[in-house]
LOKESE-218463 format. One line per field, with one value per residue (C-alpha): x, y, z; residue number from 1; residue in three letters. Coordinates in nm, 2 decimals. Layout:
<pts>
u <- (X; ...)
v <- (Y; ...)
w <- (Z; ...)
k <- (NUM; ...)
r <- (ALA; ...)
</pts>
This chain:
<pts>
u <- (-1.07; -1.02; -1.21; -0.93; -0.98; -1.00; -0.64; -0.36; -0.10; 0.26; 0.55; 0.92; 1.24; 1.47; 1.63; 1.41; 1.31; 0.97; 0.92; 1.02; 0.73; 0.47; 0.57; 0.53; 0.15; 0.09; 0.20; -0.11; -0.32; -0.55; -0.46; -0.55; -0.18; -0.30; -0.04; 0.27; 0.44; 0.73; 0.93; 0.78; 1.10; 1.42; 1.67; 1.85; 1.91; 1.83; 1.46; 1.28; 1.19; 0.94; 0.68; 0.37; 0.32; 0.54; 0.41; 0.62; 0.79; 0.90; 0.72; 0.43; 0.21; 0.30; 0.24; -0.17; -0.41; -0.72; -0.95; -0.81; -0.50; -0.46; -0.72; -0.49; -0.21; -0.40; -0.62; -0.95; -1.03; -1.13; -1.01; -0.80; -0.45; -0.11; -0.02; 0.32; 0.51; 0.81; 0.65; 0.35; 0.60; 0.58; 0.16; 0.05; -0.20; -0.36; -0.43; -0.56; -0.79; -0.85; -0.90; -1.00; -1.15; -0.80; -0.52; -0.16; 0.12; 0.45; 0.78; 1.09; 1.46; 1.73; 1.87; 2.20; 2.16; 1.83; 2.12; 2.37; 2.13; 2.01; 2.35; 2.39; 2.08; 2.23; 2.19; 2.13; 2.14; 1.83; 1.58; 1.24; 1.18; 1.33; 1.48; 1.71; 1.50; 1.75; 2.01; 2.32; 2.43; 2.41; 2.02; 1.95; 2.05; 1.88; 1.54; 1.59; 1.60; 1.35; 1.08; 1.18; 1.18; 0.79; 0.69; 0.81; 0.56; 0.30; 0.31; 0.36; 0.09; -0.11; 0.01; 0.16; 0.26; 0.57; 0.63; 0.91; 0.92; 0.79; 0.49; 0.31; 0.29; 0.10; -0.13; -0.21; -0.23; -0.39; -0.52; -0.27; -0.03; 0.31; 0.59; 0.86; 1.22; 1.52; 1.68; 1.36; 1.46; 1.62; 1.60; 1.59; 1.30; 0.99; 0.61; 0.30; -0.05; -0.27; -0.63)
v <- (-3.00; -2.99; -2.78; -2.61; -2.55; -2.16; -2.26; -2.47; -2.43; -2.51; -2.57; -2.67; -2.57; -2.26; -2.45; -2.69; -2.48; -2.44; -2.13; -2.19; -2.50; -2.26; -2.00; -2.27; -2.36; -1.99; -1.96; -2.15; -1.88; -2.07; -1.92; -1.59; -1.41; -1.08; -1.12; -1.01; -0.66; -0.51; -0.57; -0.95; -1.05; -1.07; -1.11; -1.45; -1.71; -1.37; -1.31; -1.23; -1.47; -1.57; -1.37; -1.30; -1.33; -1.53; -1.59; -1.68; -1.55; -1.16; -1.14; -0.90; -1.19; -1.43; -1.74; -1.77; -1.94; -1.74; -1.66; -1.28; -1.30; -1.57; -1.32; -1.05; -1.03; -1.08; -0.73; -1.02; -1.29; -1.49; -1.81; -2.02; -1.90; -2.09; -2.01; -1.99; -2.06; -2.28; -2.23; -2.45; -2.74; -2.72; -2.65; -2.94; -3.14; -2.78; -2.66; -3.00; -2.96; -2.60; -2.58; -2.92; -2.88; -2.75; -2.88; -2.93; -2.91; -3.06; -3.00; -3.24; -3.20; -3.37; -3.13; -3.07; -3.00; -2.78; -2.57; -2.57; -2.44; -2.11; -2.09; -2.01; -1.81; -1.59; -1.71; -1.47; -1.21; -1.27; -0.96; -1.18; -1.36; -1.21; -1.52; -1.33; -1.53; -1.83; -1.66; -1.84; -2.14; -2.41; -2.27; -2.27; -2.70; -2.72; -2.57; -2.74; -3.06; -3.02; -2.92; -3.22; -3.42; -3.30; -3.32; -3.68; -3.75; -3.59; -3.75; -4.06; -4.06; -4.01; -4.29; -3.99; -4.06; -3.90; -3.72; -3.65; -3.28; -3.35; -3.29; -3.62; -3.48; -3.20; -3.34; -3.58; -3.41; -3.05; -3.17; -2.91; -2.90; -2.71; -2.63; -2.76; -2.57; -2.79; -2.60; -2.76; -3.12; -3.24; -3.59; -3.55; -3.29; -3.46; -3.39; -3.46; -3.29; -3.40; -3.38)
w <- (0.99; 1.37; 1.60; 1.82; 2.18; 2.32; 2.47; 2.35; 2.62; 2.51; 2.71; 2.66; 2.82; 2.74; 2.42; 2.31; 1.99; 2.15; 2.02; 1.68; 1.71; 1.83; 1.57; 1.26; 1.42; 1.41; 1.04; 0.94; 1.03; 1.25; 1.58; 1.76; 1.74; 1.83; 2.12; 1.90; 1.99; 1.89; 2.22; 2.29; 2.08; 1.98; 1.67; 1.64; 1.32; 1.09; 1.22; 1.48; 1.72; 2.03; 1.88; 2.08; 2.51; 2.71; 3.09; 3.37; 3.62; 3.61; 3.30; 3.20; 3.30; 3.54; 3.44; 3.67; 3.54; 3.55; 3.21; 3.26; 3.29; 3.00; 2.77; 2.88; 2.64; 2.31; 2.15; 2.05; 2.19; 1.86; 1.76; 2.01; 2.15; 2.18; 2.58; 2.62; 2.94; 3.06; 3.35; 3.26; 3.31; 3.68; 3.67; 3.37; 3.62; 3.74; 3.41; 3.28; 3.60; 3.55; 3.19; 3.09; 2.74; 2.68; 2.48; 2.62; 2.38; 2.55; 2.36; 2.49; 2.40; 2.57; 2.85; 2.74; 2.40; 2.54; 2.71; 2.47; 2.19; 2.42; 2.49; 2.12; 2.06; 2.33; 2.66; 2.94; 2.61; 2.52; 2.67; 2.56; 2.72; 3.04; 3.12; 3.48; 3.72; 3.61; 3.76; 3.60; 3.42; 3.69; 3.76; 3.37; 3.39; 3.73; 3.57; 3.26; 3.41; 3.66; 3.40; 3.14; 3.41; 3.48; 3.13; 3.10; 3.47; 3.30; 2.93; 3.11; 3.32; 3.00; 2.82; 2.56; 2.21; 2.10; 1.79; 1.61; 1.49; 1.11; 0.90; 1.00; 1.39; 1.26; 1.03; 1.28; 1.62; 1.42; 1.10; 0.94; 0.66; 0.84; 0.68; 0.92; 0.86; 0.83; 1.17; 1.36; 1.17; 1.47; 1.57; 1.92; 1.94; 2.07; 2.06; 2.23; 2.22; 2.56; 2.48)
k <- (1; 2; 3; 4; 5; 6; 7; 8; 9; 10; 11; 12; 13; 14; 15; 16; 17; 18; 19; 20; 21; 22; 23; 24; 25; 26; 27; 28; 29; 30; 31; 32; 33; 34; 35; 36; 37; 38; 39; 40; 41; 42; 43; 44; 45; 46; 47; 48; 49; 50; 51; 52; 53; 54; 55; 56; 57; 58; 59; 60; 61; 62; 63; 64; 65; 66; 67; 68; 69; 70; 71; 72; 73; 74; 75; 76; 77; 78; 79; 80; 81; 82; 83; 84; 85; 86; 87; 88; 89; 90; 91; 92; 93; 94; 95; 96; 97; 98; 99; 100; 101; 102; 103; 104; 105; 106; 107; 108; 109; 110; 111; 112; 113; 114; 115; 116; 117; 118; 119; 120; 121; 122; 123; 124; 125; 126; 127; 128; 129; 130; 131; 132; 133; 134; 135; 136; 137; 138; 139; 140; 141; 142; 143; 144; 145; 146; 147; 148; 149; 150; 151; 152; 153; 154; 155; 156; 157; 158; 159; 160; 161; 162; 163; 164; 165; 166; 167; 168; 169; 170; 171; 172; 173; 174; 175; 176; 177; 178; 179; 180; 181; 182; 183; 184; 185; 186; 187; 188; 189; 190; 191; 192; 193; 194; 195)
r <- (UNK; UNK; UNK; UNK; UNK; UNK; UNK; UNK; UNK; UNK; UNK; UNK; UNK; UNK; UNK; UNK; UNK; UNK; UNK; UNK; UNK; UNK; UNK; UNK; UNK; UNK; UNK; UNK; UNK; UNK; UNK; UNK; UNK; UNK; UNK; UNK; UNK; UNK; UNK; UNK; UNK; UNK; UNK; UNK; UNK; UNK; UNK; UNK; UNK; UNK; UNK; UNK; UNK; UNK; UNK; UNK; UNK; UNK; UNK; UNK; UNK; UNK; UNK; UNK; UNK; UNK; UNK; UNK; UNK; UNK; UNK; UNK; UNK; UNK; UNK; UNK; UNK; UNK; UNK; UNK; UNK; UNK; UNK; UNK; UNK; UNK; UNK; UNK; UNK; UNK; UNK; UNK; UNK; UNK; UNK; UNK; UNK; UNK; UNK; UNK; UNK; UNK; UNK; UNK; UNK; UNK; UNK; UNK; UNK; UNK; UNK; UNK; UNK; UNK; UNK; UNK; UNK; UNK; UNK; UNK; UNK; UNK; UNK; UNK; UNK; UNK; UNK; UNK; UNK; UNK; UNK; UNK; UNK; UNK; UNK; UNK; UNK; UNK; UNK; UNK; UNK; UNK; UNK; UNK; UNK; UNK; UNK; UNK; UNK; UNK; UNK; UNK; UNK; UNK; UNK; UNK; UNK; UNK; UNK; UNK; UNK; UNK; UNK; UNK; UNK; UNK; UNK; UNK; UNK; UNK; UNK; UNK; UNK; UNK; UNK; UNK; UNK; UNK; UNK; UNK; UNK; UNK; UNK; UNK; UNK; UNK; UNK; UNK; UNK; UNK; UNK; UNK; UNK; UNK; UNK)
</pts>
């Protein structure tokens, strides 16, 4: 089995199913998800989704990258954490510098169907995360593009792999057997793991 880092940060943009990637890892029980509370989430797709901390910009944690603030959300500080963040997107070379025993998970999805799928899971509905600082539609595209555009630098820069979202990526990249749910079996949903 595979020795996890302290921190696994993920990143994706609004609609790239991110969360629902981050949530599947979590099910394995091998990550530190003391994070969850009642209002870090909402209802969509008959559950309740982006369970645990999400930091970025107007959140309860911005998205800094000191040891404190990234301890802050969870109640223990065993076994490694999945740090959330679209906002890691526009910081990936910082916190490989910052935190360099760390892992990176980068989540792609094609920008427009990124948009049109948090479109459908409610858009500027959603209250977690707080996603106002996008201001409107034409800001949602312009951020979502911006940060694919940055994960694609970065992954390339590394001479990244890409994954499709299946059982194989997993077992590979984690050493883990997840179950992956046929709404996260989409073809254009891409995976890397910087180590």
């Amino acid at each position: 089995m595979i020795s996890f880092p302290e921190y696994i940060f993920v990143t994706g943009v609004p609609g790239s199913k991110w969360t629902g990637i981050s949530e599947a890892l979590e099910a394995t029980g091998h990550f530190n998800t003391t994070d969850r509370r009642d209002y870090r989430g909402f209802h969509h797709n008959g559950g309740r989704r982006h369970l645990g901390n999400f930091f970025g910009r107007r959140m309860e944690y911005e998205a800094v990258l000191e040891k404190q603030n990234l301890d802050a959300p969870f109640t223990d500080n065993l076994g490694s954490k999945l740090i959330k963040s679209h906002d890691w997107a526009y910081d990936l070379e910082n916190i490989q510098s910052s935190f360099p025993n760390s892992w990176i998970l980068l989540i792609y999805r094609p920008n427009l169907e990124s948009f049109h799928w948090w479109c459908q899971a409610g858009g500027f509905d959603i209250k977690y995360p707080d996603y106002s600082v996008y201001k409107d539609a034409n800001t949602m595209m312009y951020e979502i593009a911006e940060q694919n555009k940055n994960i694609l630098k970065f992954a390339r820069s590394r001479s990244a792999v890409w994954y499709h979202n299946n059982k194989e990526f997993y077992k590979k990249m984690f050493d883990l057997d997840v179950t992956v749910e046929n709404r996260m079996n989409d073809d254009n949903i891409l995976l890397t793991v910087i180590k």
